[in-house]
C-alpha positions in Angstrom: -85.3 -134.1 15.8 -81.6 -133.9 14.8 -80.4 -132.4 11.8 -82.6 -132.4 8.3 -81.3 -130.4 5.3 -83.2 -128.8 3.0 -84.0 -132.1 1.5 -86.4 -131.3 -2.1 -85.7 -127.6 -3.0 -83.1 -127.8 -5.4 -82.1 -124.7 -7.8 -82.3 -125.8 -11.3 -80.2 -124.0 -14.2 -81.1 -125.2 -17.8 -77.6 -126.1 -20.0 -78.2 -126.1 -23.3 -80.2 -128.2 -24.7 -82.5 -128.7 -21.8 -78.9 -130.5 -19.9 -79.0 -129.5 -16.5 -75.8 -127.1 -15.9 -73.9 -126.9 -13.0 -75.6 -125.4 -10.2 -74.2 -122.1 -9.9 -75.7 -120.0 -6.9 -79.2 -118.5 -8.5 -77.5 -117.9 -11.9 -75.9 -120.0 -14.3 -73.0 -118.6 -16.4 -73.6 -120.9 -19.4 -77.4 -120.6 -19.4 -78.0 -120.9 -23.7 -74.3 -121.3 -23.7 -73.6 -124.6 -25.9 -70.2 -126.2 -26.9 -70.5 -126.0 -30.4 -71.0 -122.2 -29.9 -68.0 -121.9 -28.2 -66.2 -123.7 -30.8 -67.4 -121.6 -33.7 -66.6 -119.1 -32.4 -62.9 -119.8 -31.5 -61.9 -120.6 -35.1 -63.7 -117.7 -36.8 -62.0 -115.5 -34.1 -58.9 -117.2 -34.7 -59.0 -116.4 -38.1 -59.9 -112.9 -37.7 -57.2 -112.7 -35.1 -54.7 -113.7 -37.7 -54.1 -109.8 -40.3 -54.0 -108.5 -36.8 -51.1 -110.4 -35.6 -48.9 -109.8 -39.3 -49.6 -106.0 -39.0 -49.6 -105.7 -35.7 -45.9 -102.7 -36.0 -44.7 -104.2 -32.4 -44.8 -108.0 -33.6 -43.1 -107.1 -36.5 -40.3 -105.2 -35.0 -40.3 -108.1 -32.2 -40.0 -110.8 -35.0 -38.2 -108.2 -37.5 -40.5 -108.6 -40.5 -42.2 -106.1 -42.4 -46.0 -107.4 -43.7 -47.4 -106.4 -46.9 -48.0 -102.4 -47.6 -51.2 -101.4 -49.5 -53.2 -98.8 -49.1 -54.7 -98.3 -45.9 -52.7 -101.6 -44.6 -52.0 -99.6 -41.5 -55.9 -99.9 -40.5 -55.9 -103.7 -40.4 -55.1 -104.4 -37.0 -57.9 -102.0 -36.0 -60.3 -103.1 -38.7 -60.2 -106.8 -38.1 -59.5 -106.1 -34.2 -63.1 -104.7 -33.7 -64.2 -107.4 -35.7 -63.2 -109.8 -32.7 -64.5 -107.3 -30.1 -67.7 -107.7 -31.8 -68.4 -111.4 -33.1 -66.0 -113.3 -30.2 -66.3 -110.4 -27.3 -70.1 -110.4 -27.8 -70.8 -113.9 -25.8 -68.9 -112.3 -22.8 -70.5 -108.9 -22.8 -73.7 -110.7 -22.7 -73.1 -113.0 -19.9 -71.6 -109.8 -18.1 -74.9 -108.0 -18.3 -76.5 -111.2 -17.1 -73.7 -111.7 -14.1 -74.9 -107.9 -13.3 -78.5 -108.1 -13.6 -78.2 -111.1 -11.4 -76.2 -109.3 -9.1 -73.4 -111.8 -8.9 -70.4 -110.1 -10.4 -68.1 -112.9 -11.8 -65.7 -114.1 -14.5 -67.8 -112.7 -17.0 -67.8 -109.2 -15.9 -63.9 -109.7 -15.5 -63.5 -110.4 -19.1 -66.1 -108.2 -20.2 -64.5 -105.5 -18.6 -60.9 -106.6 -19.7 -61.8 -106.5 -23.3 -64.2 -103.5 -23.5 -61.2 -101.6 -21.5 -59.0 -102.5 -24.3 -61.8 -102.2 -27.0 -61.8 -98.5 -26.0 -58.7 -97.6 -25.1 -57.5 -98.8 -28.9 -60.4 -97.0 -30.6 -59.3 -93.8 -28.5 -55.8 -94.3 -30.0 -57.2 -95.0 -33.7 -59.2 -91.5 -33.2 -55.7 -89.5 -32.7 -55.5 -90.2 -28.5 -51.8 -90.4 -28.0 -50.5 -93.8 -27.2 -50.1 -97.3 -28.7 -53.4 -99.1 -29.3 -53.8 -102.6 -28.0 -55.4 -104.4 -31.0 -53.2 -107.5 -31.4 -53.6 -108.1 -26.9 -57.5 -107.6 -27.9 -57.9 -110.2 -30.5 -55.6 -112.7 -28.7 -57.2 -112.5 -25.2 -60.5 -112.8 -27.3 -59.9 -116.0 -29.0 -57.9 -117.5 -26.2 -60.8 -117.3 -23.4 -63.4 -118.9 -26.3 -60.9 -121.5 -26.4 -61.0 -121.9 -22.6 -64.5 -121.9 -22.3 -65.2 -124.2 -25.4 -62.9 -126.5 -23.2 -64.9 -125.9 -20.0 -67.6 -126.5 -21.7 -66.7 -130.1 -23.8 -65.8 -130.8 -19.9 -69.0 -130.0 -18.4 -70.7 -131.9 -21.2 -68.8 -135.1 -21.1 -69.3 -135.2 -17.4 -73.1 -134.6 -18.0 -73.5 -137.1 -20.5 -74.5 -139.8 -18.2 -78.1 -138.3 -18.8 -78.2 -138.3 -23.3 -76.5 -142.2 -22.6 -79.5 -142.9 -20.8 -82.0 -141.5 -23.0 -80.1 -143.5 -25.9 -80.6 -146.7 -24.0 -84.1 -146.2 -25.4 -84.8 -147.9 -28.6 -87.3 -145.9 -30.7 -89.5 -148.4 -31.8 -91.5 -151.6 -30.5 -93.2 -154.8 -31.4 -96.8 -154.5 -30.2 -98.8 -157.7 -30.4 -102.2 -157.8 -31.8 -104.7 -160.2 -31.6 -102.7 -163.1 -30.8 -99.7 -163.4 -32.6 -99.7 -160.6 -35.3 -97.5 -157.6 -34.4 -97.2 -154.3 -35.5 -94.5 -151.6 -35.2 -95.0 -148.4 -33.3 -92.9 -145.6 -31.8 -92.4 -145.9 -28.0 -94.2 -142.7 -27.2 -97.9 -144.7 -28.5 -96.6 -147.3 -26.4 -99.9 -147.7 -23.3 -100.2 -149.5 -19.9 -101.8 -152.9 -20.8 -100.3 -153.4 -23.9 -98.3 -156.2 -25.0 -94.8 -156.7 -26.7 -92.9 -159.1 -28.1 -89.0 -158.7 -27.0 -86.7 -160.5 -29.3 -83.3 -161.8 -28.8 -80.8 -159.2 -28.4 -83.5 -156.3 -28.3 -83.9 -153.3 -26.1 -86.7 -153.3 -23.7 -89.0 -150.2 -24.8 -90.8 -149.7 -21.2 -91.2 -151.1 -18.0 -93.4 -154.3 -18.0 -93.9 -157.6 -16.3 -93.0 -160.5 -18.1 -96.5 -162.5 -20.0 -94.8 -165.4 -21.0 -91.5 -166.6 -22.4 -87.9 -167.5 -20.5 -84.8 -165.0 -21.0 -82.0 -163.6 -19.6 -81.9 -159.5 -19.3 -79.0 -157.7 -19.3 -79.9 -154.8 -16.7 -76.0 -153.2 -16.3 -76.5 -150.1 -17.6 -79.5 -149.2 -15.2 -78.3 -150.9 -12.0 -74.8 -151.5 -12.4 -75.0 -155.6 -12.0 -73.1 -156.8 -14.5 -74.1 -160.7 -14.5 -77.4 -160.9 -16.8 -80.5 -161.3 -14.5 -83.1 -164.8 -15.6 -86.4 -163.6 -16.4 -90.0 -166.1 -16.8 -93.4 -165.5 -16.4 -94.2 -162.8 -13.8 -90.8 -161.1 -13.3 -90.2 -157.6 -13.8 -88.6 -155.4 -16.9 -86.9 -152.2 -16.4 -86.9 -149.8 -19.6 -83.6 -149.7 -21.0 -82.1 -153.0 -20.4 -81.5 -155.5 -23.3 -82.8 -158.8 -23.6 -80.8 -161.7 -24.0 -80.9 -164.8 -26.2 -84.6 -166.0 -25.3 -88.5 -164.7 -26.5 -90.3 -163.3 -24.1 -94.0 -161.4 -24.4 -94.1 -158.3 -21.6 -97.1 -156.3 -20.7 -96.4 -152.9 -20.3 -96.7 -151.5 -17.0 -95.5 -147.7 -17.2 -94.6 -145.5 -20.3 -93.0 -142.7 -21.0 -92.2 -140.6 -17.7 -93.3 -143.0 -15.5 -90.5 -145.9 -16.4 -87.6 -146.2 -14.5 -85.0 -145.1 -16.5 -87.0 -141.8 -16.7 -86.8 -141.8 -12.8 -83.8 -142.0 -12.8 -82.7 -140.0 -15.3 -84.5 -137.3 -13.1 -82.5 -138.6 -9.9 -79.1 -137.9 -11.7 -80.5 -134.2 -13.2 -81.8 -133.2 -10.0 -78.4 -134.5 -7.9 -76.5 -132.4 -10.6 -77.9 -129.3 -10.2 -78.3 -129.2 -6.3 -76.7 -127.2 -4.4 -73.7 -128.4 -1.9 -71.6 -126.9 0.7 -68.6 -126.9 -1.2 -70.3 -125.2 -4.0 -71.4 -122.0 -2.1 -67.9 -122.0 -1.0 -66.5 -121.9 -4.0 -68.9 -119.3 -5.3 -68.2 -117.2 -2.5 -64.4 -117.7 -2.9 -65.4 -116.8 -6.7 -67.2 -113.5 -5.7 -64.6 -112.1 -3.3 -61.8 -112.8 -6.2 -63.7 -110.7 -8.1 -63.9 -108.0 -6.1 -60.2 -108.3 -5.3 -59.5 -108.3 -9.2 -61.2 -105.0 -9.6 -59.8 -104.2 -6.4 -56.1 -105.1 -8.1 -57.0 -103.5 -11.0 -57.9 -100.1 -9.5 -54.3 -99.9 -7.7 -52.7 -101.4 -10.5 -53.8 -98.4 -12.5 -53.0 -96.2 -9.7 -49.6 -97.3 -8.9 -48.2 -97.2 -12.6 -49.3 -93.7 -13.4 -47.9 -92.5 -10.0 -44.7 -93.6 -10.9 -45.1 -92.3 -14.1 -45.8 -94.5 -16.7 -47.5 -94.0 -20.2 -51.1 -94.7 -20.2 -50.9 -97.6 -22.8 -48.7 -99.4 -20.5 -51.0 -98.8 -17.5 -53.8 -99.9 -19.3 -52.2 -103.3 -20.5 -51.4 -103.7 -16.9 -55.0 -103.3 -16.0 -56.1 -105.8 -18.5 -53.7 -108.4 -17.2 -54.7 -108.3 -13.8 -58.7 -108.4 -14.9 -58.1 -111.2 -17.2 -55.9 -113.6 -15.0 -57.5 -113.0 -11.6 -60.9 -114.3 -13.8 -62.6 -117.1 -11.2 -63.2 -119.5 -14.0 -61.2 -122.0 -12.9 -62.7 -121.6 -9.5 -66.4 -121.7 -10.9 -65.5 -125.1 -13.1 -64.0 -126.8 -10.0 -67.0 -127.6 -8.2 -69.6 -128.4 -10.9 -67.1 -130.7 -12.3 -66.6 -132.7 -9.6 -70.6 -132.5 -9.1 -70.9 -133.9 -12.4 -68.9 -136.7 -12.8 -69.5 -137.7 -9.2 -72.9 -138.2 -9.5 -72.6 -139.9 -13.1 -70.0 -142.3 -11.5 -72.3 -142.8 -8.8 -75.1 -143.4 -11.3 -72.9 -145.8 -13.4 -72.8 -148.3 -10.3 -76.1 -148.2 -9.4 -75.8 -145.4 -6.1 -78.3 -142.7 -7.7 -78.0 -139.3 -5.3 -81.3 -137.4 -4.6 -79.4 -134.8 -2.6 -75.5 -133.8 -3.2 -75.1 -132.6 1.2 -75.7 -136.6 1.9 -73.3 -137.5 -0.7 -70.8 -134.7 0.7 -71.4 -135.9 4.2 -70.8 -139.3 3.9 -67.0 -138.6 4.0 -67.9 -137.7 7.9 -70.1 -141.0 9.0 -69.3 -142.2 11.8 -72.3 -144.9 12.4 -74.0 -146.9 9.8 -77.4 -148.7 11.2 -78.5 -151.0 9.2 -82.4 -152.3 8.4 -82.0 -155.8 9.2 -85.1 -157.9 7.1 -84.0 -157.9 3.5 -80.9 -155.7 4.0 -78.4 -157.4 5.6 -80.5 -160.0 5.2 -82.7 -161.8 1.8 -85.8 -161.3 3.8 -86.7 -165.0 2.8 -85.8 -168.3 4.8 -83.1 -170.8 4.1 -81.7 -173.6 5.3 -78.8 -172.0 7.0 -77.7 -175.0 9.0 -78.2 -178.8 9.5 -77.3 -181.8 11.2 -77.8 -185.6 10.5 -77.8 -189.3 11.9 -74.8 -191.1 11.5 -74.6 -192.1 7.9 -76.6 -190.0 6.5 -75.4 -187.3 3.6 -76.9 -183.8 4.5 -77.4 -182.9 0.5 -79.4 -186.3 0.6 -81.5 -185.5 3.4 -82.1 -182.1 1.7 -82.7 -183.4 -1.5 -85.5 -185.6 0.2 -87.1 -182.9 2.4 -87.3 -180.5 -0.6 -88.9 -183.5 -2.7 -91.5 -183.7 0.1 -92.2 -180.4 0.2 -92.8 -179.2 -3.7 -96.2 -179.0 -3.2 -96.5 -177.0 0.1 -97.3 -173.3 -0.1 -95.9 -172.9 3.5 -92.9 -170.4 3.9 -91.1 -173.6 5.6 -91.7 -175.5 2.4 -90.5 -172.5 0.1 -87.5 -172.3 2.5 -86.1 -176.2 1.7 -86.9 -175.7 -1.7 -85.0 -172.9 -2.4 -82.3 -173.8 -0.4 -82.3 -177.4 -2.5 -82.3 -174.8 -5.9 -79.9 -172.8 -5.0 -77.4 -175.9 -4.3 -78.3 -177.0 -7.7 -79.9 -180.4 -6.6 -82.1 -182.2 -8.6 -85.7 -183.1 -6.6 -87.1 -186.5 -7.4 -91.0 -187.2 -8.0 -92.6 -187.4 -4.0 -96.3 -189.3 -4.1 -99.0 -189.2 -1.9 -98.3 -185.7 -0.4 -100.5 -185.5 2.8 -100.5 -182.3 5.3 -100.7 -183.4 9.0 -102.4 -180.0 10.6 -99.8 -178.5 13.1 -97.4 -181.2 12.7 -96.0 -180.9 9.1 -96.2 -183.0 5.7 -96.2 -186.8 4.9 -95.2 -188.3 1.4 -93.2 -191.2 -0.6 -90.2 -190.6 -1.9 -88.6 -193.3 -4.0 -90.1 -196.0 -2.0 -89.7 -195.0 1.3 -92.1 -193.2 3.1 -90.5 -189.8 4.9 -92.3 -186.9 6.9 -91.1 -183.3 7.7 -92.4 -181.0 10.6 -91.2 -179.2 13.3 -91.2 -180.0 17.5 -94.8 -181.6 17.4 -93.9 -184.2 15.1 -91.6 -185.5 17.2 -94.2 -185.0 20.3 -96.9 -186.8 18.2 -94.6 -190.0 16.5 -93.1 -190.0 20.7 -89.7 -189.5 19.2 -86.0 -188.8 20.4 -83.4 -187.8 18.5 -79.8 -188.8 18.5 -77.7 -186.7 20.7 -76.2 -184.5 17.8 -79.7 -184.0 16.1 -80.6 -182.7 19.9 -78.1 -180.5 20.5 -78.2 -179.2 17.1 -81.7 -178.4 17.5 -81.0 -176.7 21.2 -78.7 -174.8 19.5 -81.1 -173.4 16.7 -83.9 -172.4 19.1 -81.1 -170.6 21.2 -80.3 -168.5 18.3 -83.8 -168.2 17.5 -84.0 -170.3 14.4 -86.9 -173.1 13.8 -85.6 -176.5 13.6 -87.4 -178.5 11.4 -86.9 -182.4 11.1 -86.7 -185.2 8.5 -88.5 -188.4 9.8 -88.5 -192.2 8.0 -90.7 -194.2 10.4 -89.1 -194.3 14.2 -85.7 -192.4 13.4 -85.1 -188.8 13.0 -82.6 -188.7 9.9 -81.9 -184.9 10.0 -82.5 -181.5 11.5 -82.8 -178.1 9.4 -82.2 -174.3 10.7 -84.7 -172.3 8.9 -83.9 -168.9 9.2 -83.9 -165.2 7.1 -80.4 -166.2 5.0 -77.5 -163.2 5.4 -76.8 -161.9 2.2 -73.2 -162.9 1.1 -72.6 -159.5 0.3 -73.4 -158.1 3.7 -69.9 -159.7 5.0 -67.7 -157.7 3.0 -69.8 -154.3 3.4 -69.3 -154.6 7.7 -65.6 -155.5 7.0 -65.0 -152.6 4.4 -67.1 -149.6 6.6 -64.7 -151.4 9.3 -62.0 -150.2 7.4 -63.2 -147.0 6.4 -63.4 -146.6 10.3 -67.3 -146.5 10.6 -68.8 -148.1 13.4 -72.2 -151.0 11.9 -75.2 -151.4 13.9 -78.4 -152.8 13.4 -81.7 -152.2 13.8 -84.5 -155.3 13.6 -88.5 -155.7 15.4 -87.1 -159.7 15.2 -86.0 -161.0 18.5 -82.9 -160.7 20.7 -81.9 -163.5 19.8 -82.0 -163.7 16.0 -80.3 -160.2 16.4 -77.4 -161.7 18.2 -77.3 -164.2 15.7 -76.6 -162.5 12.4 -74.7 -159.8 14.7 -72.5 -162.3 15.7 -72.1 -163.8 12.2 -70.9 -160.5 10.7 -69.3 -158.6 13.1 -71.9 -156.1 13.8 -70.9 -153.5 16.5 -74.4 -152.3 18.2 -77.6 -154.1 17.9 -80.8 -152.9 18.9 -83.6 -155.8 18.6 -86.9 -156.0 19.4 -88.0 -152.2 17.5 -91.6 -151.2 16.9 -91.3 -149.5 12.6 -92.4 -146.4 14.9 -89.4 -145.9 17.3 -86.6 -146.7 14.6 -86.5 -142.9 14.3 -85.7 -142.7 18.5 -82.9 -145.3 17.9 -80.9 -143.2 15.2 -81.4 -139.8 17.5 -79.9 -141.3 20.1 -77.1 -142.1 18.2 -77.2 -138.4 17.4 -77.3 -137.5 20.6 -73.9 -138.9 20.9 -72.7 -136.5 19.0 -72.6 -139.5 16.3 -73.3 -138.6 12.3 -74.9 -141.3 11.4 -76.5 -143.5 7.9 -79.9 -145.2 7.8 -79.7 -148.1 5.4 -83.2 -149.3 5.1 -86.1 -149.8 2.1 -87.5 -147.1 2.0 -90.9 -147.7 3.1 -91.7 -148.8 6.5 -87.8 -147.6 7.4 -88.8 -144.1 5.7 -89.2 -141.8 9.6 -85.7 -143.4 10.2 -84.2 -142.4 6.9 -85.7 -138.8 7.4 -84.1 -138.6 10.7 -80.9 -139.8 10.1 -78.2 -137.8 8.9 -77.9 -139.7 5.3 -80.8 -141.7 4.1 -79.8 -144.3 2.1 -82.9 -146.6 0.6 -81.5 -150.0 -0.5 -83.0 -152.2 -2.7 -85.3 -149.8 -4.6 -84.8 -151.4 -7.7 -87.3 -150.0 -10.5 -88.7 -148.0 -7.5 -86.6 -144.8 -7.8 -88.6 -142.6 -6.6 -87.9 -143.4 -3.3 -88.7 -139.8 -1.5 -87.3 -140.5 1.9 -83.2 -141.0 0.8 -80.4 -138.9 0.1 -78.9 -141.7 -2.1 -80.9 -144.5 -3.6 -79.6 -148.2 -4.0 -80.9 -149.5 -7.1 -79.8 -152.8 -6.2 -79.9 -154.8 -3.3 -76.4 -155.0 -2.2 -75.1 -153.3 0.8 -71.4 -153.5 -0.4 -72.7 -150.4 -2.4 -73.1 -148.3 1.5 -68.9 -148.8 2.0 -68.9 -147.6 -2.3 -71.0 -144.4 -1.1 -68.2 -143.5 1.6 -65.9 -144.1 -1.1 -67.4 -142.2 -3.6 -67.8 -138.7 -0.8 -64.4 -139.3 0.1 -62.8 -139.3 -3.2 -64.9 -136.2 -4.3 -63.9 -134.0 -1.6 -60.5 -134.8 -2.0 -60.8 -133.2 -5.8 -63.2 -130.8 -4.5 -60.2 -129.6 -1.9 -58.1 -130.2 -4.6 -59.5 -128.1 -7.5 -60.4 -125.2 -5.1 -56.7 -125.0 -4.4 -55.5 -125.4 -8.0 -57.9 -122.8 -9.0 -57.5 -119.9 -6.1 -53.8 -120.7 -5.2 -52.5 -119.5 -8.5 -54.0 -116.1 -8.3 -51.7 -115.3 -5.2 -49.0 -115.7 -7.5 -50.4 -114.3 -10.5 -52.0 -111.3 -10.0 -49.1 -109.7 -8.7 -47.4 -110.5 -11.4 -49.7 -109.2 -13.8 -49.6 -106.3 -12.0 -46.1 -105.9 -13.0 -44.5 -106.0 -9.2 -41.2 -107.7 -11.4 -41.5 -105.2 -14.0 -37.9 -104.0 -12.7 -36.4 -107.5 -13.2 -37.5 -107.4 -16.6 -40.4 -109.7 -16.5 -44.0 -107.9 -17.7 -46.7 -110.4 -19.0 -48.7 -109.3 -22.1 -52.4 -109.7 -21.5 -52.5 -112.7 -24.2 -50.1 -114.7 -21.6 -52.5 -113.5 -18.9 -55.2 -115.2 -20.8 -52.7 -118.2 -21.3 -52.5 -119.0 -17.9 -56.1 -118.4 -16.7 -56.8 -120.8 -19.4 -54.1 -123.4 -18.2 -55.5 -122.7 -14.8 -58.8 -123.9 -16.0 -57.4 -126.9 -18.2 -55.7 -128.2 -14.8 -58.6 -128.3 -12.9 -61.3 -129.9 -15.2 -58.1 -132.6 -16.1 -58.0 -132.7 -12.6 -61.7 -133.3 -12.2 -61.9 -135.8 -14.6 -59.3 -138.2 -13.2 -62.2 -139.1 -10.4 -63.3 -141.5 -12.8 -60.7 -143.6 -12.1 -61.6 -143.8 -8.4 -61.8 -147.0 -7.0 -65.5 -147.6 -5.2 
């Protein structure tokens, strides 16, 4: 079999909060990390940062002030220096320890290092070590990387927060009813299979549930991106989440709690934010080796400076410089934040991703095969074609087959009918309904007496059509299409084509992969010549007709075998050995079924314009992906050589605060950066 990734082991990192965090190799350097820690953090830092910035002596010469003097005022920078160390270094030192323990040296141990170098090195001084201490660098590079990482972290958040928007969609209460028409008011989580609710106008809809009774219209947007509100009566489905409209209607609950859909999907989007994709161990790799470089840098850097002969306060400032802005943290925010809002953008328009390497490699298709029954297609007949006698109006002759027809069960039957519904034409009252065994139906329609059936009517009444009625109907068999006709005693007054309807939608998704430079084909057990059909009709490139559910899975590896990476579009079920074997799975039409096992991405609607959105989506991900990896690493060539002082002799040293500046601005670019994928175009 062709390639299969790793398809359900996914590492898992807890955020706070129980949020998933970014996936992060085997460790997660914000693991009980949360924003508002950050953010306290910052301003009582900030404040404490404050005495040690008026007394710091070399500010005030700088600035040519002199601070207050008071007894022992010379021990303020110190005093209120290792009070930063200890209340705003402490979160760093403890995600060093864990970054070691881990064995996956990072940004962490960067900072840790930078600021315990300093920490020491400035208690030395305070002791009587000769040299100028580094208190006022300390406190600054302190409360400017909480800043940083408070911003990180709002970023990571906000790009996470697709999951708490679900959960709100919740309401927390519902009406229960109780023998009859009494109801009573209970919290969702008492809420059991069997039960029944009543769903006011303009509620939410507390669990999944098939409609009892009652005629509405649900607004189901915010769980599978359709914005037009979907009609709901008796025996239609609910989803959990979504909001009734302006009718009554009573639900039986179906699944609670876990089980719902929205819970499925909440799962989906946690899952497809915490696994693990190419670009991610890249990026941690890149991360890893910066490290080493920085301590690397840092070695030489201390090295160098004393060789030539400078004073150890100015070699150790150097030292904290290069550690602080060859930090990775830009590097270890660009993926995870492209991770994050990807898959929340993807979840916003119904394309929920089970696995991240199928989004990723989407960008790469080159062949998308398509199941054809209820893909491309409704997967219920229409009237997809007609011809009539002269004089006779074809939404007439429709009109009066579907009036016929109302009371048959047969899928012919359903076919005229829903084809007269969805034309909007009103049926008038047929009488005397009579079903002719293998011919078709007889009844009276406003008076005149009118009979619908296939071939054998014609053979039994001994009748011939007109010559466009005939070649109409030659032309329908061709194609593999039944041809049903309307009789009114010895004249044939109209033939249908009764055939699986193309969904309109499936038009613009061959034209836009066409675009996208992806090659359609598609894969159907219906006959050659109903393949060619629809094939025809929309453009499709390869068709393979005529397949056993069983050798779907051949099909797609020998499209593989051509060196092709090719999509599966299918349901999920009797399509799932396909799905497996292709290189992307993609289950359409899942609906309230979301825990579709065989698909890298899930459809939640039935539309395949969402297959080009997918491309669209990988595409526009890399690119930041590329992107952010670039912003992030590419400054460091500049930057750590410069912190290193290589332009000393020109006159230009950075102080390890402006170090911290520009890591931070680094990392401020890239989750900016990240963020403007929202406004990507699917």
């Amino acid at each position: 079999m062709a390639h299969r990734h790793a398809h359900h082991s996914h590492d898992r990192h807890g955020g706070d909060g129980g949020t998933p965090g970014p996936a992060h190799g085997g460790h997660d350097k914000h693991a009980g990390h949360s924003v508002e820690m950050f953010r306290d953090r910052f301003w009582v830092s900030l404040v404490l940062a404050i005495p040690v910035l008026i007394w710091e002596p070399m500010l005030q010469d700088w600035f040519g002030y002199t601070a207050p003097v008071f007894t022992g005022s010379v021990y303020v920078p110190a005093i209120f220096g290792i009070a930063v160390f200890l209340y705003g270094g402490r979160v760093f030192i403890r995600g060093a320890l864990e970054e070691l323990r881990a064995r996956l040296p990072g940004m962490m141990t960067l900072i840790s290092l930078a600021i315990t170098v300093a920490f020491l090195y400035s208690l030395a001084v305070l002791v009587g070590f000769e040299g100028h201490a580094l208190w006022w660098e300390l406190a600054t590079l302190v409360t400017i990387m909480l800043l940083g990482h408070w911003i990180e972290m709002r970023s990571i958040f906000q790009a996470q927060g697709a999951l708490k928007e679900l959960a709100r969609l919740l309401p927390d209460t519902a009406l229960r009813l109780i023998d009859g028409d009494r109801t009573e008011e209970v919290t969702i989580d008492r809420l059991r299979a069997g039960d029944l609710l009543l769903i006011r106008p303009g509620a939410g809809i507390p669990s999944d549930g098939v409609v009892e009774s009652g005629r509405s219209s649900v607004n189901e947007a915010m769980i599978t991106g359709e914005s037009v509100p979907v009609d709901k009566h008796d025996g239609d489905k609910v989803i959990a989440g979504t909001v009734n409209g302006q009718g009554s209607l009573r639900v039986e609950v179906t699944q609670t709690g876990e089980g719902t859909a929205l819970a499925g999907i909440m799962r989906l989007v946690a899952q497809a934010q915490t696994s693990r994709s190419r670009a991610q161990a890249l990026a941690d790799r890149a991360a890893f080796f910066l490290t080493v470089v920085a301590l690397a840098a840092g070695v030489v850097t201390f090295a160098a400076w004393l060789a030539v002969g400078a004073t150890l306060d100015f070699t150790i400032t150097r030292v904290v410089t290069v550690l602080v802005i060859a930090c990775p943290h830009a590097l270890g925010l660009a993926i995870p934040l492209v991770v994050a809002i990807s898959t929340t953008l993807g979840a916003r328009n119904g394309l929920l991703v089970r696995d991240r390497r199928g989004l990723e490699e989407a960008r790469e298709l080159n062949v998308v095969v398509f199941d054809k029954t209820g893909t491309l297609t409704l997967g219920e007949h229409r009237v997809v074609e007609m011809a009539t006698a002269p004089g006779v109006d074809a939404d007439g002759a429709l009109r009066l087959a579907a009036a016929i027809e109302r009371d048959s069960e047969h899928p012919i039957a359903r076919a005229l009918l829903k084809s007269a519904e969805e034309k909007e034409i009103a049926l008038p009252h047929a009488k005397g309904f009579a079903a002719v065994a293998g011919q078709g139906v007889v009844a009276e329609v406003e008076g005149r007496t009118l009979k619908v059936g296939g071939p054998a009517l014609l053979g039994q009444l001994g009748l011939e059509p007109d010559a466009e009625i005939a070649a109409a109907a030659t032309r329908y068999g061709e194609a593999g299409q039944a041809a049903i006709y309307l009789v009114e005693n010895d004249r044939v007054l109209a033939v249908f084509a009764v055939a699986d309807k193309i969904r309109p939608e499936s038009f613009e998704a061959v034209r836009r992969l066409h675009e996208a430079g992806i090659e359609v084909a598609m894969l159907t057990g219906d006959s050659q010549a109903v393949a060619d059909t629809v094939a025809r009709e929309l453009g499709i490139d390869t068709v393979f007709a005529q397949v056993l559910p069983q050798d779907k899975a051949r099909k797609i590896e020998e499209l593989q075998a051509q060196g092709k990476k090719v999509a599966m579009v299918g349901d999920g079920v009797n399509d799932a050995p396909a799905l497996v074997t292709a290189d992307i799975g993609i289950a359409i039409g899942a609906g309230t079924d979301v825990a579709v096992e065989a698909g890298d991405v899930v459809l939640v609607r039935s539309d395949p314009r969402d297959v080009p959105r997918i491309v669209a989506l990988s595409r526009a991900s890399y690119r930041k992906m590329v992107q952010n990896l670039w912003l992030a690493a590419g400054y460091n060539i500049v930057a750590i050589p410069l912190a290193a002082g290589v332009l000393a002799w020109a006159g230009i040293i950075l102080a390890p605060a402006v170090g911290a500046i520009l890591m931070s601005a680094s990392t401020i670019i890239v989750a900016l950066n990240a963020q403007l994928l929202r406004r990507a175009k699917l």
